[in-house]
FIDREN-65566 format. One record per residue (C-alpha): x, y, z; residue in one letter. Coordinates in pm, whole numbers. Layout:
% residues N
SITE,X,Y,Z,A
...
This chain:
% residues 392
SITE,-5530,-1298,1620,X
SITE,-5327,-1563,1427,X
SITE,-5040,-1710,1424,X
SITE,-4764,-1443,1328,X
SITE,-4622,-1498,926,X
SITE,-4271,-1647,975,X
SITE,-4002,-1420,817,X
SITE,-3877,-1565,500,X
SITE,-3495,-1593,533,X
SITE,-3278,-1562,240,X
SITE,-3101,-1873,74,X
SITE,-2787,-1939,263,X
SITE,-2572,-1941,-57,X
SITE,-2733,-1529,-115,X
SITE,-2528,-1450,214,X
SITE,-2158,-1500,350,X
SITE,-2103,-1838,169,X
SITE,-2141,-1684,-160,X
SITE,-1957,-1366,-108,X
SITE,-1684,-1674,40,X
SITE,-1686,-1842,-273,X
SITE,-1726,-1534,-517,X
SITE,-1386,-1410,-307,X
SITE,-1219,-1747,-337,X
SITE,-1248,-1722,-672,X
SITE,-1142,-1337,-695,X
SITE,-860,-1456,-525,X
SITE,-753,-1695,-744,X
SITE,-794,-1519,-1024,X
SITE,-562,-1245,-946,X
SITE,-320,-1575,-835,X
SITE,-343,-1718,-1183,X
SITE,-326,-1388,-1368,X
SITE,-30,-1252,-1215,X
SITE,125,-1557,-1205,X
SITE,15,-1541,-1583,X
SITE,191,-1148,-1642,X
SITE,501,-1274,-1387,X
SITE,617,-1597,-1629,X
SITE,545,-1371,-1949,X
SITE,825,-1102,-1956,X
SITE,1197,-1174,-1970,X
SITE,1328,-1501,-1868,X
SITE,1664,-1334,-1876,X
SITE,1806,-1221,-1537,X
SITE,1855,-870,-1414,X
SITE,2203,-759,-1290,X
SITE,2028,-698,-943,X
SITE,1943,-1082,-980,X
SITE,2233,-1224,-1042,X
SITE,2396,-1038,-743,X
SITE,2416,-1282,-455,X
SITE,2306,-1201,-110,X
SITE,2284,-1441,254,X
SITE,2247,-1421,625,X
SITE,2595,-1400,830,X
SITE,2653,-1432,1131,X
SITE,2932,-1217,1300,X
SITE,3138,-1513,1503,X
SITE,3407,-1282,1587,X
SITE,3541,-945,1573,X
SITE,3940,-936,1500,X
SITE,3957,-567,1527,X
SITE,3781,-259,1535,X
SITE,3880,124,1557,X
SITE,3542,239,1491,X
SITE,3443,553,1740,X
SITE,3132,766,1795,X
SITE,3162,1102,1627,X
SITE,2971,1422,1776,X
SITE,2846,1541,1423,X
SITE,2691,1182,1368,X
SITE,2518,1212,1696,X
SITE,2692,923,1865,X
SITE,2743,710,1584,X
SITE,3007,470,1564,X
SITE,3245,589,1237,X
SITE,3555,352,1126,X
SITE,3617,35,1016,X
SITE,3561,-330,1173,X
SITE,3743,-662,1071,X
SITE,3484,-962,1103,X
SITE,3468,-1310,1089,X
SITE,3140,-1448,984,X
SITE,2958,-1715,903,X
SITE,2690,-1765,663,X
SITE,2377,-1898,773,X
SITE,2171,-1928,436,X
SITE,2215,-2004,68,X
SITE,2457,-2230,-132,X
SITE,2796,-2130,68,X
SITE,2577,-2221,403,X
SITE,2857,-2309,693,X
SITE,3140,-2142,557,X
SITE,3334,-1916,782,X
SITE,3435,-1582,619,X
SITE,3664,-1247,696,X
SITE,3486,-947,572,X
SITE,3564,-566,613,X
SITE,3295,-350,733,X
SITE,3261,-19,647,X
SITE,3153,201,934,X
SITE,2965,569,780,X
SITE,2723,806,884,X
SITE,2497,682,583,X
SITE,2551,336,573,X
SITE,2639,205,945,X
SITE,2584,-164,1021,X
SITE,2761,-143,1388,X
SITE,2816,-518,1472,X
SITE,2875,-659,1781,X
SITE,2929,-1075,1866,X
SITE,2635,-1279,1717,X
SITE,2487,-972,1499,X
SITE,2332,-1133,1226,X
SITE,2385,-934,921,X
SITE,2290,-928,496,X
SITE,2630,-971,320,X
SITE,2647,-961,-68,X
SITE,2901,-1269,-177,X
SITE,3100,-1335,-490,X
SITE,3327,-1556,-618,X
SITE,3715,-1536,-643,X
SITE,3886,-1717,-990,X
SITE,3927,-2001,-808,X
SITE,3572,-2038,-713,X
SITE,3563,-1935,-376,X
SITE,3327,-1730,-195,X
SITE,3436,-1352,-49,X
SITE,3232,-1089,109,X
SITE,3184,-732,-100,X
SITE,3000,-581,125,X
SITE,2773,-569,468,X
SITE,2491,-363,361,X
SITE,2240,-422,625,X
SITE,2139,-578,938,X
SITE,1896,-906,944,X
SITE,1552,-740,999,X
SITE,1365,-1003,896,X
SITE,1286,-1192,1179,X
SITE,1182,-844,1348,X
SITE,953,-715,1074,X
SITE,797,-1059,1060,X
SITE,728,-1063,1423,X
SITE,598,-660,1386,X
SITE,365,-822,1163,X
SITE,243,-1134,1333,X
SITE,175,-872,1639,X
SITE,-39,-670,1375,X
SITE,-247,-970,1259,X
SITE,-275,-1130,1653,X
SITE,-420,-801,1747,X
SITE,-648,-764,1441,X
SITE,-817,-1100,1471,X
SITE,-800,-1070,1857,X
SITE,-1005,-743,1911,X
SITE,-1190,-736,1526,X
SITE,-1268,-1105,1597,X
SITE,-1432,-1245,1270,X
SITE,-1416,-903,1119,X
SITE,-1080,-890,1190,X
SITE,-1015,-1170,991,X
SITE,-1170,-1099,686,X
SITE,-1014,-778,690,X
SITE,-689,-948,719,X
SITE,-786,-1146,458,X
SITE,-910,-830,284,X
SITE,-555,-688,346,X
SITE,-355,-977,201,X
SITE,-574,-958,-102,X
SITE,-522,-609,-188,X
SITE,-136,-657,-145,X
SITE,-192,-943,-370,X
SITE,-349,-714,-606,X
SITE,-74,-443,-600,X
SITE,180,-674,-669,X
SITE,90,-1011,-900,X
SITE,-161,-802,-1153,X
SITE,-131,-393,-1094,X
SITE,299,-366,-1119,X
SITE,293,-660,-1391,X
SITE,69,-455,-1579,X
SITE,202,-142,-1552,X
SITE,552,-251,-1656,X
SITE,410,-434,-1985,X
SITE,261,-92,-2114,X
SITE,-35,-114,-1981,X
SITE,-196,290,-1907,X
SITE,-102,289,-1590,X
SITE,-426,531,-1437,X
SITE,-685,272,-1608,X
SITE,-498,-35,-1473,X
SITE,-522,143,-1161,X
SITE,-872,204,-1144,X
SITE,-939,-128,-1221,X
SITE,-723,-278,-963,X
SITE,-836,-69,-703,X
SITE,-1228,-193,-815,X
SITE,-1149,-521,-816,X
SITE,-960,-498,-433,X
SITE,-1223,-291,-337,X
SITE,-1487,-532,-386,X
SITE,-1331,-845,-280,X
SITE,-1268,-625,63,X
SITE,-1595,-513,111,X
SITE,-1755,-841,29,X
SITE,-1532,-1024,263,X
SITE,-1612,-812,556,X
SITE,-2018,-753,472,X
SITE,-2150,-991,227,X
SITE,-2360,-938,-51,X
SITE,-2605,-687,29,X
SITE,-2707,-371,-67,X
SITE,-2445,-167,232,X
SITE,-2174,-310,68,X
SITE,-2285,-245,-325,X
SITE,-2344,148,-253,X
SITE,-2014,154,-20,X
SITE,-1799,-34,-359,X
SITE,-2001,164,-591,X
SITE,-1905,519,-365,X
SITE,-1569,394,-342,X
SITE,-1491,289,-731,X
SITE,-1589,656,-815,X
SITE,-1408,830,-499,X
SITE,-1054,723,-628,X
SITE,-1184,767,-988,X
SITE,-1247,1127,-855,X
SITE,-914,1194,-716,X
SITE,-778,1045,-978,X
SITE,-950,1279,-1251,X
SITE,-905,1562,-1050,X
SITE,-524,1444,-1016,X
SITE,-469,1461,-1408,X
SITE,-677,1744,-1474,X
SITE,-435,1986,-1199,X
SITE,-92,1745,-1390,X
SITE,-238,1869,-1745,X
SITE,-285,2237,-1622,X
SITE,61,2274,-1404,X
SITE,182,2071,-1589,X
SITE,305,1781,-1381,X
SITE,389,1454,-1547,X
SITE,551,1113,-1419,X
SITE,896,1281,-1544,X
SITE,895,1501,-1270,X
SITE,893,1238,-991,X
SITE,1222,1176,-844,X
SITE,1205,790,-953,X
SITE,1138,851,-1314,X
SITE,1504,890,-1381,X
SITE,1606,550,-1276,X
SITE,1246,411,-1379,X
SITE,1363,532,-1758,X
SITE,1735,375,-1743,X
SITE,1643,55,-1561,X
SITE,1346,-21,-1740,X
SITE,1440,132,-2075,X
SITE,1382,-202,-2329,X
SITE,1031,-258,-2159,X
SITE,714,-41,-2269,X
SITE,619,144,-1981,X
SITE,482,424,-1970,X
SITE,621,697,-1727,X
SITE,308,930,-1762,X
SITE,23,837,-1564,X
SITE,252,641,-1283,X
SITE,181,1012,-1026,X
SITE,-203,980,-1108,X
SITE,-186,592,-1014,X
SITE,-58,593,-728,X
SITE,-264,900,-570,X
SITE,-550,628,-645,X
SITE,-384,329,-489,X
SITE,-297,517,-192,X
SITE,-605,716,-177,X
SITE,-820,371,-179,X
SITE,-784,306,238,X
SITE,-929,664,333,X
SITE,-1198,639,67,X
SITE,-1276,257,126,X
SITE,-1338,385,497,X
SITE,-1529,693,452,X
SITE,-1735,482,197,X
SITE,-1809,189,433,X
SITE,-1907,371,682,X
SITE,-2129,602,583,X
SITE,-2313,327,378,X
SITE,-2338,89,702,X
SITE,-2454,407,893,X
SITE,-2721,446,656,X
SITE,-2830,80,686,X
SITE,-2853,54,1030,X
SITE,-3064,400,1003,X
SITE,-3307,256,739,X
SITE,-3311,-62,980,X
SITE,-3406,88,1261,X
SITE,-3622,354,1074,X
SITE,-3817,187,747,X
SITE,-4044,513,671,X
SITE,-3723,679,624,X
SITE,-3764,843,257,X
SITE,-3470,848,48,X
SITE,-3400,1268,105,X
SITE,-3372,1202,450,X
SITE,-3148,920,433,X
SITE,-2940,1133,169,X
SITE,-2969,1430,439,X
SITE,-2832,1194,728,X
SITE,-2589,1054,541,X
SITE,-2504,1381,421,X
SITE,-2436,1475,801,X
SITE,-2237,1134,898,X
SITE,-2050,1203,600,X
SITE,-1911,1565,725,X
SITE,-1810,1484,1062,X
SITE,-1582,1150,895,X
SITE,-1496,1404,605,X
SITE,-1297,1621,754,X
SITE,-1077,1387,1049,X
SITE,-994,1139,736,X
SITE,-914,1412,466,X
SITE,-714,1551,725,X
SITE,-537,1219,798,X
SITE,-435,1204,436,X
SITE,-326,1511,394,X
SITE,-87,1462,743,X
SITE,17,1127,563,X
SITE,156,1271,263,X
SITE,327,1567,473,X
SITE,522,1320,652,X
SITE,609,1134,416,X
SITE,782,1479,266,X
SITE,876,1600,625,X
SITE,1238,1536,517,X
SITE,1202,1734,212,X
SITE,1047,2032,377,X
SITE,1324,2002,654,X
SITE,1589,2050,310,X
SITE,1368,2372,247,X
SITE,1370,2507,574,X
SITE,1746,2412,609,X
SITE,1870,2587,273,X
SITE,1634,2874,325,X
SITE,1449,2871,-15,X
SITE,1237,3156,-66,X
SITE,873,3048,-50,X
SITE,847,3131,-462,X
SITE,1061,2862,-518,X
SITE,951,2669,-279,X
SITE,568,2614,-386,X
SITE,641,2620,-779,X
SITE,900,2320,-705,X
SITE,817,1992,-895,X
SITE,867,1775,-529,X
SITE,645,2031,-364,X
SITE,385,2052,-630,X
SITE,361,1696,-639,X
SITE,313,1657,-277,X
SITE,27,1898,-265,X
SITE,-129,1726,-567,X
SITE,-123,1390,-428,X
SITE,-277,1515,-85,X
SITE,-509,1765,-230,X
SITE,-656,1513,-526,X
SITE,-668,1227,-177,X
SITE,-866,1471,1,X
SITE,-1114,1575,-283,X
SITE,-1191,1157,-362,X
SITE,-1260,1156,34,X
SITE,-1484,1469,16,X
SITE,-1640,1376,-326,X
SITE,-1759,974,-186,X
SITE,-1995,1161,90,X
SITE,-2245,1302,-135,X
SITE,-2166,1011,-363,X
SITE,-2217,707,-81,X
SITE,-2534,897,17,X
SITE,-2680,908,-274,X
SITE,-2675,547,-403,X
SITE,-2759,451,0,X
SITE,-3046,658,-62,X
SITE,-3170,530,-378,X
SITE,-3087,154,-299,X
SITE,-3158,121,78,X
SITE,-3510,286,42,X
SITE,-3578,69,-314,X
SITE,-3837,-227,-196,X
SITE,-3710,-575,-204,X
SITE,-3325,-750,-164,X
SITE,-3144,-744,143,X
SITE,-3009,-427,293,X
């Protein structure tokens, strides 16, 4: 016998390096662009924007009557007299008295060295005063929340861990520099959507797998999972009907933003897609590397049974992550079902509410782009895994 045929490997610059560089560029795309929509509205300040806000620290308390009360479950209610200093901005180092409010609803209990958010203004003679403690200094907590979310990501997910924090950033990116820029200059907010959620989409999937043919049927299932959800989203709004007027922001969304031309309709179908995209992204990319590693070990597998087992990975992921969804959207509500169960609404009013209705429609429309990218992940694994030639 002779000398085995050595396997042809693919160009280097087919595989990670060029999905690198193809993200790289992605990436700074969405950088220039938003930076781009950012530096093109007003360059007029808000009134939030001119208020003026620091880090204190409390240095001393001169007096406090402040004392638990039963109905607030042990909360501290009453007033404290501080002195603080502020740590950050243009008044940095001066030493301040400040009243602080002590409520039920707004209670930021300090004790020596708190540090605290305090909103400053300025007396006639130019002098700085406290209005008001609002809240405590999380940031150095939430920041170190974070770090130990990132540590553990690229500690157990190794490589993969890093590209999907990478992944991560970039979709955040996304959100913020191009879809919310867009949205706010009148752009339709479900087609700006859509095409955010494509474009972060891709970037994440090519980050974690490359370009191959896993991760163009799990982008291609995804991209028409949330477009799913999101037609079936605006079909149920146009039969109800439900529009972005009945969502409990649109009323301060219409007085805040009232000389710019956004559009209020479409906002509830937009983001059922943005925060649909995780679940389907997941049931996508794994039922498409599923069906690669089957057609790996497996060649002769014919495209109706690769459909079929997808089909059958597809169900068992189906129903735990529609089911996730559906338990994320409920608790984000659970407060608002608590109000029903307090003021005992009759169930009539309870299920033809706007709140209500748009709670169900943003889990149910999740849950149908989750159900929907099964059949449609299989199908375009089937077809392109079992088509000759390329890289699976």
């Amino acid at each position: 016998m002779g000398r085995k045929q050595a396997v042809e490997r693919p160009p280097v610059w087919t595989g990670r390096r060029l999905a690198a560089v193809v993200t790289g560029l992605l990436l700074f795309l969405v950088l220039a662009a938003g930076c781009l929509l950012l530096g093109a509205g007003d360059t007029g300040q808000t009134a939030a924007q001119k208020r003026l806000f620091a880090v204190a620290r409390v240095d001393d308390i001169l007096s406090d009557n402040a004392q638990p009360e039963d109905w607030t479950e042990g909360l501290r209610v009453g007033t404290q007299q501080l002195q603080l200093e502020i740590l950050t901005g243009p008044y940095k180092g001066a030493v301040l008295e400040a009243a602080n409010y002590l409520t039920a609803y707004a209670n930021v209990d300090c004790s020596l060295g708190t540090r605290v958010i305090v909103r400053l203004d300025l007396d006639d003679s130019g002098a700085p005063y406290v209005i008001s403690i609002p809240n405590y200094d999380r940031g150095p907590v939430l920041a170190g929340m974070i770090a130990v979310f990132a540590l553990l990501l690229v500690v157990i997910g190794g490589k993969k861990g890093i590209m999907a924090l990478l992944g991560l950033a970039y979709t955040l990116a996304g959100i913020w520099l191009l879809l919310i820029p867009m949205v706010l200059r009148g752009g339709p907010p479900i087609l700006s959507a859509v095409a955010i959620a494509a474009l972060t989409a891709a970037a994440s999937l090519l980050m974690l797998t490359g370009f191959t043919r896993k991760t163009l049927c799990a982008g291609l299932g995804c991209v028409c999972g949330v477009a799913a959800a999101g037609l079936f989203a605006w079909i149920v709004g146009q039969i109800t009907p439900i529009s972005g007027f009945n969502m409990s922001e649109a009323e301060d969304l219409v007085l805040r933003a009232y000389d710019s031309p956004l559009e209020i309709r479409g906002l509830l179908v937009s983001g059922i897609l943005i925060a649909a995209l995780g679940a389907v992204m997941d049931v996508a990319m794994s039922i498409s590397s599923a069906c690669s590693e089957l057609r790996a070990v497996n060649p002769g597998l014919t495209a109706g049974e690769l459909f079929r087992s997808g089909m059958n990975i597809g169900r068992d992921a189906m129903g735990t992550m529609a089911n996730t969804l559906i338990l994320a959207f409920a608790g984000a509500a659970f407060n608002m079902l608590l109000l029903f169960q307090v003021y005992g609404y009759p169930l009539i009013q309870i299920i033809n509410s706007d709140s209500m209705a748009i709670e169900l429609i943003q889990s149910v429309a999740g849950s149908v782009g989750i159900i929907l990218t099964v059949p449609l992940v299989s199908l375009f694994a089937s077809v392109l895994l079992t088509a000759k030639g390329g890289r699976r």
